[in-house]
Residue, then its C-alpha position, 0 to 999 in steps of 0.5 A: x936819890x930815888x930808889x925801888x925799896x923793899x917791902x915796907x909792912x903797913x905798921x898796925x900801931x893805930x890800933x893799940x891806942x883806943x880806935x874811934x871804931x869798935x872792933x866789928x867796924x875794925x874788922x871789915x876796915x881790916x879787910x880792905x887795908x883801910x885801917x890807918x886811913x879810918x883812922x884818921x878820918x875817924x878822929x876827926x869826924x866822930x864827935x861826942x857834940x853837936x857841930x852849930x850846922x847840925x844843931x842849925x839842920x835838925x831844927x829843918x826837918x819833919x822826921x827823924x829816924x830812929x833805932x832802938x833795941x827792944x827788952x828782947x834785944x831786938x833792934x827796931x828802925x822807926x820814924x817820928x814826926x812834926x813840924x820843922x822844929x820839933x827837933x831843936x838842940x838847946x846845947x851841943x850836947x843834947x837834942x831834944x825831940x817834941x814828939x808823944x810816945x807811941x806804943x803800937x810801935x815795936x821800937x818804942x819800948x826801946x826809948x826808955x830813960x837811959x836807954x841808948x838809941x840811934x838817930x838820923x836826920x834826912x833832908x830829902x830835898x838837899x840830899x844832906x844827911x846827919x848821924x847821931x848816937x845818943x843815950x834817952x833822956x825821959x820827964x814826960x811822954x810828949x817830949x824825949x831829950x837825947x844827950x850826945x855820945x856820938x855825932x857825924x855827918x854822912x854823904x849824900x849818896x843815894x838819897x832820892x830827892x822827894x818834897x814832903x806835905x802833912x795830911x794831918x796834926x802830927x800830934x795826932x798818932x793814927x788809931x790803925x791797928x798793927x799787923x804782926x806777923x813773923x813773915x812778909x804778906x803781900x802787901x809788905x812784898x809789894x812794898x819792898x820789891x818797888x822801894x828805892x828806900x829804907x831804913x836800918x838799925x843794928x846795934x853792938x854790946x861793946x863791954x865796959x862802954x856800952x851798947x852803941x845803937x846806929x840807924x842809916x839809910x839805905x837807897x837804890x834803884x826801885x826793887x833793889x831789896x830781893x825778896x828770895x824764895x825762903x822769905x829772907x831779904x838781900x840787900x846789895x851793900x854799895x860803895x861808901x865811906x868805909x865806916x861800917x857802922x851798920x855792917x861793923x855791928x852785924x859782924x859784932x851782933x847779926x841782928x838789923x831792924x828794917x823800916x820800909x816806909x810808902x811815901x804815897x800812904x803813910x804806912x810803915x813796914x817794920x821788921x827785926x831779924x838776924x843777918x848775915x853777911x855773904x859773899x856771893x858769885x852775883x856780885x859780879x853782876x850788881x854794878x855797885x855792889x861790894x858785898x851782899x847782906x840778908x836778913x831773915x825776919x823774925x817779927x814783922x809789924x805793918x801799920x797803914x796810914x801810921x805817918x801824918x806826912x806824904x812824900x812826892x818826888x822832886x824834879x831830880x827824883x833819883x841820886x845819881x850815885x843810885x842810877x848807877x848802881x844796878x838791879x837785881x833784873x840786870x844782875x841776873x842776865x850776866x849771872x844767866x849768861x854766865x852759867x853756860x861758860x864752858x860753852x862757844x857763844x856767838x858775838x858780833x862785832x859793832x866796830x872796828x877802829x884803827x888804834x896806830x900803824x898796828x893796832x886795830x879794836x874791835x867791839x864785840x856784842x852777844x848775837x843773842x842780845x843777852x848780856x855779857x858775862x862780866x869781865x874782870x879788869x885784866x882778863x883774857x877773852x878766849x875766842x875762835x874765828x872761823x878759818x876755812x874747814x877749821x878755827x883758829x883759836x886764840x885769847x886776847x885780853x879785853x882792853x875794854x872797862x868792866x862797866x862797859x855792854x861790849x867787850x873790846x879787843x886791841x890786837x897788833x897785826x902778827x900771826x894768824x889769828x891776829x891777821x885773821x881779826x884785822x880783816x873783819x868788818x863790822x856784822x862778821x861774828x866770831x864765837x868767844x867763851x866766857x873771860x878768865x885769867x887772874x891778872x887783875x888789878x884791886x882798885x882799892x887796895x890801899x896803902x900800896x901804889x900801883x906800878x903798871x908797865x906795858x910794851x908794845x900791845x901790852x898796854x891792853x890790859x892795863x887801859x882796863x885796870x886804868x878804867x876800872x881804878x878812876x870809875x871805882x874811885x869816882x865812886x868811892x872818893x878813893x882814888x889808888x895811886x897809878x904809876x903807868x909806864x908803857x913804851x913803843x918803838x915810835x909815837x906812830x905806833x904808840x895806840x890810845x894816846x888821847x883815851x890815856x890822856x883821859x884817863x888822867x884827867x879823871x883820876x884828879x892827880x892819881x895817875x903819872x903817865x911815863x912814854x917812853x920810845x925806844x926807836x924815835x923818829x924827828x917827828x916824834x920830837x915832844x912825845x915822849x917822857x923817856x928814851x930807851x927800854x922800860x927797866x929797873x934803871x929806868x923805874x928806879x930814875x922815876x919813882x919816889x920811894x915806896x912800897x908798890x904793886x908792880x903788874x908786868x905785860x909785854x914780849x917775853x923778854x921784856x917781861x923777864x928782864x923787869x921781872x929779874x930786875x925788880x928781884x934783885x931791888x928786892x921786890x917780893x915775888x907776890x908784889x909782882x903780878x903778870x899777863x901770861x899767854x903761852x911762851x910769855x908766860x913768866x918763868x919766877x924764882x926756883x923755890x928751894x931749888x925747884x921750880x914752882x909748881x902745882x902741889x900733887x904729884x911729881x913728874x915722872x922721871x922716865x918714858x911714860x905711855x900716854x893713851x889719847x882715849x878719843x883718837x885711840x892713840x898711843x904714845x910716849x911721853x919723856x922727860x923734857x919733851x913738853x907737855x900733854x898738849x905739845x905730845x898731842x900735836x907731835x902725833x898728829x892730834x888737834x886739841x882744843x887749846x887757846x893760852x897755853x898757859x893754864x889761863x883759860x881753861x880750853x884745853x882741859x881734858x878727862x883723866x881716864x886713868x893715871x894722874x898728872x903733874x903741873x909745871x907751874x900753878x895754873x889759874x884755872x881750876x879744873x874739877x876733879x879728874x879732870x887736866x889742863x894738858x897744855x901745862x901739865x905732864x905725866x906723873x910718876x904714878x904710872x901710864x896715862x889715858x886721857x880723854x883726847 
């Protein structure tokens, strides 16, 4: 029998056997709940040998990166070359490499005997890619051997395709001085900021076992390494295969070893330097991007015509998994856009399609042709549509994915506002401030299902957390789990079928889509997966036992009802995620018996004045009368608002005097001194003058 479990707390006892990752890599892995999964996959792709295909790849090869840590624990990324099988391996355990010292290189002096290293062979025509870390083994100063601690493939991602040619013997090592700096020149500038490519080395002290040195590549779009005002470089971190080796090592020790290569000169552009990882409001805007590092160089080595090979691109030039990724000119229009949200913008709407007998999308593109502020799946768009003398101001979530240039809304025809969009065509306008609301959906969270249940035009936000989890996981190979259920009075009604059906193929098995009507009609014979309504009974008949993430949308009621039902199956509170617009704002469990609120002051107990400063208004408020908003409009007054629910951010007001108390948590944060009067109510601190 199938049942809605409890709380299942994810067992952490992998970590208390000795983990194939060390605790930097652990620590980022942590972060995103994919330590259990890393695990597996850990063990069953580090090796302390060489697999055949590997010591067969090597040998193809006319480079090989490397890194390495100088006597001043500097780590360095370099390059060594030869003919294809310079690199040979005579046993799974060591790799030789037929290549003469080279002591203008800074990474040199780090390739001792005994000194571990990191290397990677790259086949920029196949896009194929081989990982491994070793320790130097030293007789002579033509030949090294590396003896294998640590070897592992990596994926293909972002690799350009380019054909390499020798200019020159590779055994001759260039007499063109080096330029050493503590600082980027132009030339090295100009390098960076058209690169596509390039390599870095880290590296981590890991106690009684060692240092572990990693060399990776990295690759983008041409100039996605900015080159920032203090001379630093940020790097967009994109989606991969949730090892961490690099950034496991900057969490451990924040230094890195750059190497930027001109594949049309020859020349190599080597820097060392700390790191740092941030967060950053940009990565919104950097389609791909996880995470930011920087790097701030410390010693900066430029070499021309140093590499006897040059590089041309092939016919498929870009990785496709690059051209998806964004650029710092495309990151920077939304992060523009974005400054002014306070502020009303213009959009115009591109289309208009009809989704069922009541549902009708339209597409909305900025009339000043720059980008859109970037839109979380789940979000609500607050808009105003010009009505007369006057606007109607309302929100409505944005059904459209993320990744999309327009925002998209759905809206069933009831009530003004929605009767208002019906009747617009293609070239009207209407204005919108920027997205908000925190009902959103983490498309990696991994370890726990999602549950998503929508009635009625509450399937909106759920088509764009269904976009955002199958683009996510096409990208990242890890698809979350989705369990959708969404539920109509008949088939007629019933909006995005087909783009539903989509979505479920390209989530390859992830996605488990449930229709359910409540009112069928004979036609509708062969449509549906289940009658009724959408509730406890109804989820607990359909999913396996498991611990999920439930997000709710719906009429009131219809939300109130799953939400007391998922209680009493005794979900978690926090596993219950739901849209709240105004009266459908989800009331939750009294907490010690009192209702969950904002921390601050209480509610006043008794009649309160409240002075309206902008109309000069008094008037009293009292317990049970409603909010700020609702007093407001019991005068005669017209305040700005659009959710109701402390979402949007609409209807904030200045406080002039006196202080006030929430009702519940909103997910707008307000600045200091500042209210959201339609979710908030006098204090007990006395008589109230806000800026309305």
């Amino acid at each position: 029998m199938t049942a809605i479990p409890m709380e299942v707390t994810m067992s952490k006892g992998v970590e208390r056997v000795a983990s194939p990752w060390h605790e930097g890599e652990l620590e980022l892995q942590r972060s995103i709940g994919v330590v259990d999964q890393m695990d597996v996959v850990g063990r069953r792709v580090l090796r302390p040998f060489l697999l055949d295909q590997h010591r067969e790849f090597f040998p193809l090869l006319p480079f090989v990166a490397i890194g390495a840590v100088d006597p001043d624990g500097l780590p360095w990324a370099t390059i060594r070359a030869g003919r294809p099988g310079f690199l040979h391996s005579p046993d799974p355990l060591m790799l030789a490499i037929e290549a003469r010292r080279d002591w203008a290189d800074p990474a040199e002096s780090g390739m001792e005997n005994g000194d571990p290293i990191g290397l990677v062979g790259v086949d920029f025509v196949t896009r194929r890619r081989n990982r491994l870390n070793g320790t130097v083994q030293r007789q002579s100063d033509g030949r090294f051997e590396v003896g294998v601690v640590q070897s592992f493939g990596n994926c293909p991602r972002y690799i350009q395709s380019r054909h390499f040619e020798f200019v020159r013997d590779p055994a001759w090592n260039t007499p063109t001085p080096a330029i050493i700096s503590d600082a980027l020149n132009e030339e090295a500038c100009a390098l960076i900021a058209n690169a596509d490519t390039f390599f870095v080395a880290s590296y981590a002290d890991q106690g009684g076992q060692g240092r572990q040195v990693d060399v990776s590549h990295r690759g983008g779009r041409p100039g996605f390494v900015r080159i920032d005002a203090d001379g630093a470089l940020t790097v967009p971190d994109f989606n991969g295969n949730l090892f961490f080796n690099t950034l496991g090592n900057f969490v451990v020790n924040p230094r890195a070893g750059l190497l930027f290569v001109d594949h049309h000169t020859g020349g190599m552009l080597q820097i060392s330097g700390k790191v740092e990882i941030i967060d950053s409001f940009e990565i919104a805007g950097f389609e791909g991007a996880e995470r930011f590092w920087r790097v701030f160089p410390e010693k900066v080595v430029w070499r021309r015509d140093v590499l006897p090979l040059r590089w041309t691109f092939a016919e498929d030039r870009y990785s496709p998994d690059s051209l998806v990724t964004g650029t710092w000119t495309e990151a920077e229009q939304p992060m523009e856009a974005a400054r002014p949200a306070k502020v009303w913008r213009r959009l115009r709407i591109n289309e208009v399609v009809v989704e069922s007998e009541t549902i009708r999308s339209i597409n909305l593109s900025p009339v000043d042709g720059k980008a859109l502020v970037p839109h979380k799946a789940g979000q609500h768009l607050p808009i105003r549509i010009a009505d007369k003398k006057s606007f109607v101001r309302r929100s409505y979530t944005i059904s459209s994915a993320p990744s999309e240039e327009f925002y998209r809304l759905s809206v069933k025809r009831e009530g003004k506002g929605s009767q208002l969009l019906h009747s617009l065509k293609p070239g009207d306008d209407i204005e919108a401030l920027a997205p908000g609301g925190s009902f959103c959906i983490d498309p990696v969270e991994q370890g726990r299902p999602a549950v998503l249940l929508a009635a009625g035009i509450g399937i909106t936000p759920m088509l764009s957390m269904l976009h955002h989890v199958v683009k996510v996981g096409t990208h990242t190979g890890y698809r979350r789990p989705i369990w959708l259920f969404r539920s109509s009075r008949t088939s007629a009604e019933r909006a995005f079928d087909q783009e539903i059906v989509s979505l479920v193929e390209r989530g390859e098995g992830s996605i488990r889509d449930v229709r359910v009507l409540s009112a069928p009609e004979p036609s509708d014979e062969g449509k549906y997966d289940a009658l009724g309504h959408i509730d406890a009974s109804l989820l607990k008949a359909h999913l396996p036992f498991d611990d999920y993430d439930f997000y709710l949308c719906g009429p009131p009621a219809f939300m109130q009802s799953l939400y007391a039902g998922l209680r009493a199956f005794q979900v978690n509170d926090d596993r219950i995620h739901a849209e709240a617009f105004g009266p459908a704002a989800l009331r939750r469990d009294q907490v010690n018996g009192q209702p969950a609120r904002r921390p601050g002051p209480a509610p006043a107990t008794e009649v309160t004045k409240v002075v309206f400063g902008q109309s000069a208004r008094e008037a009293s408020w009292s317990p049970g009368s409603g909010t700020l908003l609702d007093l407001a409009e019991q005068n005669g007054l017209s305040p700005s608002y659009s959710c109701r629910a402390g979402n949007c951010g609409e209807c904030r007001a200045k406080v002039i005097r006196g202080d006030v108390s929430y009702l519940f948590e909103p997910s707008y944060r307000v600045d200091e001194g500042e209210a959201l009067i339609c979710c908030s109510v006098p204090s007990d601190s006395g008589n109230l003058q806000i800026d309305v």
